[in-house]
N, CA, C and O atoms as a GROMACS GRO file, in nm:
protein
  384
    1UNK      N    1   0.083  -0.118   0.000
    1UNK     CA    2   0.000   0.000   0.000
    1UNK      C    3   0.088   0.125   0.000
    1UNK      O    4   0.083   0.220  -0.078
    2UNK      N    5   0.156   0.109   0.085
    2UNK     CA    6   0.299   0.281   0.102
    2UNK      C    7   0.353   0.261  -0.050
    2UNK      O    8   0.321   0.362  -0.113
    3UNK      N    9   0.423   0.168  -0.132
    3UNK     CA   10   0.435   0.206  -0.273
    3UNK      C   11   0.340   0.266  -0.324
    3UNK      O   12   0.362   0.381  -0.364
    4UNK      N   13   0.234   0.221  -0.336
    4UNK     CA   14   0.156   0.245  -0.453
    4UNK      C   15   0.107   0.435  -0.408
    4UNK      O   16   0.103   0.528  -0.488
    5UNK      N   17   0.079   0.440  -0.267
    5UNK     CA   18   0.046   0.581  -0.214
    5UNK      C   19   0.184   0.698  -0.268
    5UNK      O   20   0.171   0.816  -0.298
    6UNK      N   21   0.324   0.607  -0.265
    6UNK     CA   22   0.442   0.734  -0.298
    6UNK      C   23   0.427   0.767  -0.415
    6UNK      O   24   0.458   0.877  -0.461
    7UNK      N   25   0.361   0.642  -0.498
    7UNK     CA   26   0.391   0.694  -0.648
    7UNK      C   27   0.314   0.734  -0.677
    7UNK      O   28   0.338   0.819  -0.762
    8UNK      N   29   0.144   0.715  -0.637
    8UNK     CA   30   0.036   0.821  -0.741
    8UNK      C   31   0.027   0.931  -0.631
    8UNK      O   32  -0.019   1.038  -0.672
    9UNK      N   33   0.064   0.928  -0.491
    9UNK     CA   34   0.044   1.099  -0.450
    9UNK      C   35   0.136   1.235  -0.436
    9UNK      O   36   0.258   1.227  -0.447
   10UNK      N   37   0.088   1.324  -0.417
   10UNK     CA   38   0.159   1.421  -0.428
   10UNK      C   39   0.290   1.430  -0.268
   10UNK      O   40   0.412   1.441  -0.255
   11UNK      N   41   0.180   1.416  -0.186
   11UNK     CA   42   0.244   1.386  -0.090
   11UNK      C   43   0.185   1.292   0.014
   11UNK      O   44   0.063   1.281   0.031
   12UNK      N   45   0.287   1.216   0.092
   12UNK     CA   46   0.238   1.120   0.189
   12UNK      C   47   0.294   1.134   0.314
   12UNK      O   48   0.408   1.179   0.319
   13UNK      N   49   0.209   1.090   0.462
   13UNK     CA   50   0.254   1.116   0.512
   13UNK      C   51   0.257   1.018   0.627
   13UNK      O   52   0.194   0.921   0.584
   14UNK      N   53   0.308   0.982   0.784
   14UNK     CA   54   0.195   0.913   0.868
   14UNK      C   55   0.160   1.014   0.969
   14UNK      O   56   0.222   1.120   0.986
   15UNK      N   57   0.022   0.962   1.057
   15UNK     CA   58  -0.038   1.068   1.180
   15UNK      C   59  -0.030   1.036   1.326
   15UNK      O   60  -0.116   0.959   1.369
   16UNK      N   61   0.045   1.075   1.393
   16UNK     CA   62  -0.011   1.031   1.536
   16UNK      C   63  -0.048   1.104   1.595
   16UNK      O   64   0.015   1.117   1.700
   17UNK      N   65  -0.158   1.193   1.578
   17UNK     CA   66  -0.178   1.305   1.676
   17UNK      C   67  -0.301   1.208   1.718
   17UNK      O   68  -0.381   1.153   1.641
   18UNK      N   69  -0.296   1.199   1.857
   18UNK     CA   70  -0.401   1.178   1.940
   18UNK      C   71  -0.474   1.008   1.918
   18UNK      O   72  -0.560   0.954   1.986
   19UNK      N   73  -0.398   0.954   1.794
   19UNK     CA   74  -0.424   0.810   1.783
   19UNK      C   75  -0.385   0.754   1.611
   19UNK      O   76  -0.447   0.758   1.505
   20UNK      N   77  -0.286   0.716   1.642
   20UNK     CA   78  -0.168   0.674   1.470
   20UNK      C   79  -0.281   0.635   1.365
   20UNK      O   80  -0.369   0.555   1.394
   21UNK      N   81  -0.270   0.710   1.215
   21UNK     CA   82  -0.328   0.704   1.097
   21UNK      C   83  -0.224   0.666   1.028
   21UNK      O   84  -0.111   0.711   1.039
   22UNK      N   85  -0.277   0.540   0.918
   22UNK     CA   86  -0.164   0.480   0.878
   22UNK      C   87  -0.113   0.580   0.767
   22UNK      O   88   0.008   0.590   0.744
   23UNK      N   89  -0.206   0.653   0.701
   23UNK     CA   90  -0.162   0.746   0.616
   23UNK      C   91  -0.221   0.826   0.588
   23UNK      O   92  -0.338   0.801   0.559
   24UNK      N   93  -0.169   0.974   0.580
   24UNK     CA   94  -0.208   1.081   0.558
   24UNK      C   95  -0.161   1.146   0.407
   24UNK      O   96  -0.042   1.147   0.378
   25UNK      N   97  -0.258   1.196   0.318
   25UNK     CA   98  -0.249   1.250   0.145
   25UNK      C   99  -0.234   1.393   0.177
   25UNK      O  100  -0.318   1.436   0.256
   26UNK      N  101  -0.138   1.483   0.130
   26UNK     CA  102  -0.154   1.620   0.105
   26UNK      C  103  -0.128   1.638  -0.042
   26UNK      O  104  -0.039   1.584  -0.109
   27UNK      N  105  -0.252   1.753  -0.094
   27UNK     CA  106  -0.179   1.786  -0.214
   27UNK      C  107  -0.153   1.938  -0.156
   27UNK      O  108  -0.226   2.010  -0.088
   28UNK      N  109  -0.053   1.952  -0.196
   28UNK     CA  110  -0.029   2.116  -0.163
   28UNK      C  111  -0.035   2.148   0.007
   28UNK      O  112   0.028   2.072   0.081
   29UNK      N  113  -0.097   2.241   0.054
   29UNK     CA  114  -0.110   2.257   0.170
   29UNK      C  115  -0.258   2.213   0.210
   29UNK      O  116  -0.303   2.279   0.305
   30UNK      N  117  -0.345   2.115   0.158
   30UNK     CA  118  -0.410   2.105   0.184
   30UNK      C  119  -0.483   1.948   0.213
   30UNK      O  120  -0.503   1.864   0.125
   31UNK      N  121  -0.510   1.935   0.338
   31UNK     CA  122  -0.510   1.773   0.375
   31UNK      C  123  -0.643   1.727   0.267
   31UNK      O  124  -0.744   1.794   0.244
   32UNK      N  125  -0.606   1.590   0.210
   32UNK     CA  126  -0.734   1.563   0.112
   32UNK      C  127  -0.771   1.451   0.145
   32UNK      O  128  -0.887   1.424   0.112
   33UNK      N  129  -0.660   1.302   0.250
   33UNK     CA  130  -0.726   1.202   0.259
   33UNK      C  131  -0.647   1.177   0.386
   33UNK      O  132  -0.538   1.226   0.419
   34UNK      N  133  -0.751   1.058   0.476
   34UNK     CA  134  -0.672   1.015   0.587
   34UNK      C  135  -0.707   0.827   0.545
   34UNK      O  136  -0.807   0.794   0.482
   35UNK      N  137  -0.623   0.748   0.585
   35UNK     CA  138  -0.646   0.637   0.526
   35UNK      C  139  -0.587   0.500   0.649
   35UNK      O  140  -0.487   0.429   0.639
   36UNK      N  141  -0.650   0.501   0.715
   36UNK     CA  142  -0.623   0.330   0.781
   36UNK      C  143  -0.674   0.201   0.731
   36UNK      O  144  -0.793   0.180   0.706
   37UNK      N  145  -0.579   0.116   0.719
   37UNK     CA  146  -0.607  -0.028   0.643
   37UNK      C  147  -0.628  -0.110   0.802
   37UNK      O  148  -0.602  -0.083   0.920
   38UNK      N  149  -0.682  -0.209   0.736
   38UNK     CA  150  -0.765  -0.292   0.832
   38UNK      C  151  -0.798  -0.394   0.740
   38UNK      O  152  -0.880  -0.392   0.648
   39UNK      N  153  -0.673  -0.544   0.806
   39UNK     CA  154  -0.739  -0.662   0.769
   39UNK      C  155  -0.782  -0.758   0.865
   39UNK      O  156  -0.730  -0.809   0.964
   40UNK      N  157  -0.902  -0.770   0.800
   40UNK     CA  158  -0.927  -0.858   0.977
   40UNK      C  159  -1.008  -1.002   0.932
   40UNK      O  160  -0.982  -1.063   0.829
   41UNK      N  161  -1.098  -1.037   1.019
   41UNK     CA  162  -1.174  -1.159   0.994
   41UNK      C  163  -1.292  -1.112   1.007
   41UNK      O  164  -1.356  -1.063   1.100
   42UNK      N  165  -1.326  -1.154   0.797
   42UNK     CA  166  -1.514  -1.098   0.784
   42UNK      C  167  -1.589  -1.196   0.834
   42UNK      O  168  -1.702  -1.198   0.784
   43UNK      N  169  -1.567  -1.287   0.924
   43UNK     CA  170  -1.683  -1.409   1.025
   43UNK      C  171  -1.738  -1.257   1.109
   43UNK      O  172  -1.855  -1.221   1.124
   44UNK      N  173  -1.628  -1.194   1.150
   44UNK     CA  174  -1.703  -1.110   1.271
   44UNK      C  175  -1.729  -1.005   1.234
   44UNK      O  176  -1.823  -0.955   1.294
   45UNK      N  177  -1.680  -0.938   1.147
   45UNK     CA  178  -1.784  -0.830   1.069
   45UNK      C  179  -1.778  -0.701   1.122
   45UNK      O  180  -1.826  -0.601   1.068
   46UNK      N  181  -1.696  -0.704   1.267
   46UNK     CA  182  -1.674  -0.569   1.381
   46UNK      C  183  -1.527  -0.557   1.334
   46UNK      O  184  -1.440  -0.640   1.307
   47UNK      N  185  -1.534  -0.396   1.334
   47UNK     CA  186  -1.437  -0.336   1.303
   47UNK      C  187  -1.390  -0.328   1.410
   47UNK      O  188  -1.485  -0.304   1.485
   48UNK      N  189  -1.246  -0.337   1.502
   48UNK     CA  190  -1.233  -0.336   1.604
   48UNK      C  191  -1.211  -0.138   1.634
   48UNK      O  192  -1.189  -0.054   1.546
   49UNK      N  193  -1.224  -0.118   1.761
   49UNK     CA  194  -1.211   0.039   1.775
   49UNK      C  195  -1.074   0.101   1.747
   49UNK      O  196  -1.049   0.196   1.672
   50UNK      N  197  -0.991   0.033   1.819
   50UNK     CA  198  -0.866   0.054   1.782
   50UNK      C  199  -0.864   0.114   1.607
   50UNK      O  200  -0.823   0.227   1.581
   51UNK      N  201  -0.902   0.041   1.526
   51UNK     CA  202  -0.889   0.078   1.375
   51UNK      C  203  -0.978   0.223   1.343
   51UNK      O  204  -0.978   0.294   1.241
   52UNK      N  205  -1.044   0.236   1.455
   52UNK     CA  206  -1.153   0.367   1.425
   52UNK      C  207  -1.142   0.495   1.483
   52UNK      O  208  -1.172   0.610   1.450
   53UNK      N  209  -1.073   0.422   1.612
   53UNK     CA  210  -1.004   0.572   1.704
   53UNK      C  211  -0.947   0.690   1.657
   53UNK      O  212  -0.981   0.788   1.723
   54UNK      N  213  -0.854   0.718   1.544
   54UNK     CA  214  -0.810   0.820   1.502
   54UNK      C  215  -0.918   0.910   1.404
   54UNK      O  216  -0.904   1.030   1.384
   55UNK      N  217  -1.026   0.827   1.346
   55UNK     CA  218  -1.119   0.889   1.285
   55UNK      C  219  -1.196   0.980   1.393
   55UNK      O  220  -1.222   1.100   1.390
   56UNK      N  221  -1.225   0.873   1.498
   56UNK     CA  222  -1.365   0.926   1.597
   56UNK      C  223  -1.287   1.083   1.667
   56UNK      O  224  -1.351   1.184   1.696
   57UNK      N  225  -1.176   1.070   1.677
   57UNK     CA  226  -1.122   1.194   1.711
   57UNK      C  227  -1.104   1.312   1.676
   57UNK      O  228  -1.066   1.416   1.730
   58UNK      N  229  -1.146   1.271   1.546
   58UNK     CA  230  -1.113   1.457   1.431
   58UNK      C  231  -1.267   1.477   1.466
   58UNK      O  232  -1.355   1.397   1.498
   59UNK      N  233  -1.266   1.607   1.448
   59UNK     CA  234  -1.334   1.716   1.423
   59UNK      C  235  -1.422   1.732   1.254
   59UNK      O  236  -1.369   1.667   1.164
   60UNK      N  237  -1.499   1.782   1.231
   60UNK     CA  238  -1.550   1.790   1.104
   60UNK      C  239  -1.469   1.850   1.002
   60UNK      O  240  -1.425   1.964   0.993
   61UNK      N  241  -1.455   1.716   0.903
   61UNK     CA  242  -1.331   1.817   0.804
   61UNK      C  243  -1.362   1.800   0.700
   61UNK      O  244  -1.472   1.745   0.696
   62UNK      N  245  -1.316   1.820   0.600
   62UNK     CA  246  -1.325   1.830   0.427
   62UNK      C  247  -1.236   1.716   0.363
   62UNK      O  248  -1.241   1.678   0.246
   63UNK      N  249  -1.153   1.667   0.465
   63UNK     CA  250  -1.069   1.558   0.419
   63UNK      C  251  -1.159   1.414   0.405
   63UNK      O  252  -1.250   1.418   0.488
   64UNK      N  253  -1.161   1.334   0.354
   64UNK     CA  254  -1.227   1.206   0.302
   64UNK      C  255  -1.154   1.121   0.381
   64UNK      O  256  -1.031   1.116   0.370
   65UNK      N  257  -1.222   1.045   0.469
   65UNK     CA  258  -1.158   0.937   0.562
   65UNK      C  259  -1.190   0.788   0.527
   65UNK      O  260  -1.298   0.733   0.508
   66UNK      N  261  -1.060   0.738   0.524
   66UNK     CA  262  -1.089   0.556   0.404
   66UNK      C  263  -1.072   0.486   0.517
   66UNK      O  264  -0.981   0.526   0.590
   67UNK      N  265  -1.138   0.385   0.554
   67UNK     CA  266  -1.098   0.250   0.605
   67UNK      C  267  -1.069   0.128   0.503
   67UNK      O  268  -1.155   0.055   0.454
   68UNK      N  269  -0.924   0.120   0.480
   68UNK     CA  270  -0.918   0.020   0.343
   68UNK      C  271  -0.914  -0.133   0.454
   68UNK      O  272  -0.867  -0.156   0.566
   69UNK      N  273  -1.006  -0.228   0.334
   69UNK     CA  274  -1.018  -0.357   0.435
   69UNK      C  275  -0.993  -0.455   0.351
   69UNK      O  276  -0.932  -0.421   0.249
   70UNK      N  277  -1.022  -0.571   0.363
   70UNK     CA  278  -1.009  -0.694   0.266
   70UNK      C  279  -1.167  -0.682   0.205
   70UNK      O  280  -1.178  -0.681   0.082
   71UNK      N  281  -1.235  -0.677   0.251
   71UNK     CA  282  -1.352  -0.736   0.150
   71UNK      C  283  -1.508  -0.640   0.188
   71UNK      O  284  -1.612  -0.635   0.123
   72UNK      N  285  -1.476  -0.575   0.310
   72UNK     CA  286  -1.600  -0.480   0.360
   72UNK      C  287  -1.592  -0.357   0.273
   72UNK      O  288  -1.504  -0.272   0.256
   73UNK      N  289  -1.706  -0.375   0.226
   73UNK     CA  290  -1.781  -0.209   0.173
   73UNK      C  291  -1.904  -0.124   0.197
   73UNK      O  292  -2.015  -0.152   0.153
   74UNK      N  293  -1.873  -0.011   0.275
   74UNK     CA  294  -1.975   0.030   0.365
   74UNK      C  295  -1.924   0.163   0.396
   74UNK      O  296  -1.807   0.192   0.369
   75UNK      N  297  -2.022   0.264   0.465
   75UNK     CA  298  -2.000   0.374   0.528
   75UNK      C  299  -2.075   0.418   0.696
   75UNK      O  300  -2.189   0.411   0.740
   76UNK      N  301  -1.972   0.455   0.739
   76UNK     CA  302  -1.983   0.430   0.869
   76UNK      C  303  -1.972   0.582   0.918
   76UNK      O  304  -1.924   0.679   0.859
   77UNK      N  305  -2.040   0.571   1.062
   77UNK     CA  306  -2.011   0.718   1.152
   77UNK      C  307  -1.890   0.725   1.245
   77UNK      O  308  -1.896   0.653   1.344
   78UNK      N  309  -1.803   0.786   1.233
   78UNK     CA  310  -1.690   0.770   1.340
   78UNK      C  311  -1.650   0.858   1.411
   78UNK      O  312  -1.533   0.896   1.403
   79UNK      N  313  -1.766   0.927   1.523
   79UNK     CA  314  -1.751   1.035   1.586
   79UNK      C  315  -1.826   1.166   1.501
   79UNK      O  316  -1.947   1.188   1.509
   80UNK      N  317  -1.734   1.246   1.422
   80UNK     CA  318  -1.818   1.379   1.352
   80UNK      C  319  -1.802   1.352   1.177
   80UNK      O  320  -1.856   1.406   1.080
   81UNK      N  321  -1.683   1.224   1.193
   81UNK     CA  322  -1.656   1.231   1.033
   81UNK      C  323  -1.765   1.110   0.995
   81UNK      O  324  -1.839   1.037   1.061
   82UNK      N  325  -1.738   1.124   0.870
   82UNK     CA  326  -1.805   0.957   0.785
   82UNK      C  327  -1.705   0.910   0.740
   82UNK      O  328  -1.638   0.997   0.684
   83UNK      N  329  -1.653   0.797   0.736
   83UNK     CA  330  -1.617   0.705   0.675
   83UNK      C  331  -1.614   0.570   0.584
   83UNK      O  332  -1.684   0.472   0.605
   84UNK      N  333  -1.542   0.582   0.505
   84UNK     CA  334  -1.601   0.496   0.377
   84UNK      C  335  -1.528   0.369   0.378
   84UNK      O  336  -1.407   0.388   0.389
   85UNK      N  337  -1.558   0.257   0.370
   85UNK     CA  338  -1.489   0.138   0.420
   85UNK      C  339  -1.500   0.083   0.293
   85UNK      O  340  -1.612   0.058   0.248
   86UNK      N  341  -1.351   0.048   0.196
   86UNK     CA  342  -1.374  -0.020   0.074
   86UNK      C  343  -1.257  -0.125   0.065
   86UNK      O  344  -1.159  -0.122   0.139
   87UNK      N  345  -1.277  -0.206  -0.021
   87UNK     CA  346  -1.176  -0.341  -0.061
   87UNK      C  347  -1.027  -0.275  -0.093
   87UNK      O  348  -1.012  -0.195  -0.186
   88UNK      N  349  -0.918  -0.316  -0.006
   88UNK     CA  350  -0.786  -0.247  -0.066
   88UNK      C  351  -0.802  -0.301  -0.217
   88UNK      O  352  -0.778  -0.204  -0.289
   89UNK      N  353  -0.818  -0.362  -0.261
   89UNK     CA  354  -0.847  -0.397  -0.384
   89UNK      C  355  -0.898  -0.298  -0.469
   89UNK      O  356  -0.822  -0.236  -0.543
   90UNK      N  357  -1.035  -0.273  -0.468
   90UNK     CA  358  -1.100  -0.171  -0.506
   90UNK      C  359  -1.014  -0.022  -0.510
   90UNK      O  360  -0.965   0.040  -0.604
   91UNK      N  361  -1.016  -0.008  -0.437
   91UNK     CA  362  -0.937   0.141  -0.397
   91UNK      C  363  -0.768   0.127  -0.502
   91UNK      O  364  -0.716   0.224  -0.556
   92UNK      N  365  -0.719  -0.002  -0.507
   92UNK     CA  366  -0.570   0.014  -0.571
   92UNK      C  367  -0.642   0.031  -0.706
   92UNK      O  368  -0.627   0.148  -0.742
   93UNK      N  369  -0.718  -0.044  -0.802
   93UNK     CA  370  -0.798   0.000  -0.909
   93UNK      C  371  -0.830   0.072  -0.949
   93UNK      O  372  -0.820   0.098  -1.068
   94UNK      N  373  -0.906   0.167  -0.827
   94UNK     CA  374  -0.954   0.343  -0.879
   94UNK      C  375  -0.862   0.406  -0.920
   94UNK      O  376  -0.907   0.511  -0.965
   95UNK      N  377  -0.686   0.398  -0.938
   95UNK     CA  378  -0.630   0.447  -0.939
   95UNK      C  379  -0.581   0.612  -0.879
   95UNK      O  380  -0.553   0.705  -0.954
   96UNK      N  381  -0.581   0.615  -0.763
   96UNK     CA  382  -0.614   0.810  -0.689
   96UNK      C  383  -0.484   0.845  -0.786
   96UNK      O  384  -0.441   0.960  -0.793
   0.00000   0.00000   0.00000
């Protein structure tokens, strides 16, 4: 995933303010994506919190928050943001 993020973004980054994001997108000075991967086991279908904590913590923003997973696709509430939960698969395809 960190290859494929150095080569199609402008810039990459990681976050630990207040709870580690596996990756943070800037283009310019302006934050555009926050992105934690999460592979887990779809028997249980729960995202564990740990994987959600750094979302539930921001504030309302303009940045697009990804939960990349193995096979869940869905959108979720995580505190003030939404989050969009798609197949790392899917997401390497869209090409960003």
């Amino acid at each position: 995933m960190h290859n494929h993020l150095k080569r199609t973004q402008e810039e990459l980054y990681f976050s630990t303010d207040g709870g580690e994001t596996d990756f943070v997108v800037k283009e310019g000075m302006t934050l555009v994506r926050r992105i934690q991967v999460w592979y887990g086991d779809l028997d249980k279908m729960v995202i564990p919190e740990r994987e959600l904590a750094p979302f539930s913590q921001l504030e309302a923003e303009a940045a697009e928050c990804l939960l990349l997973t193995n096979d869940l696709e869905t959108e979720i509430d995580a505190g003030l943001v939404r989050v969009r939960c798609m197949p790392v698969v899917k997401y390497l395809l869209l090409a960003h």
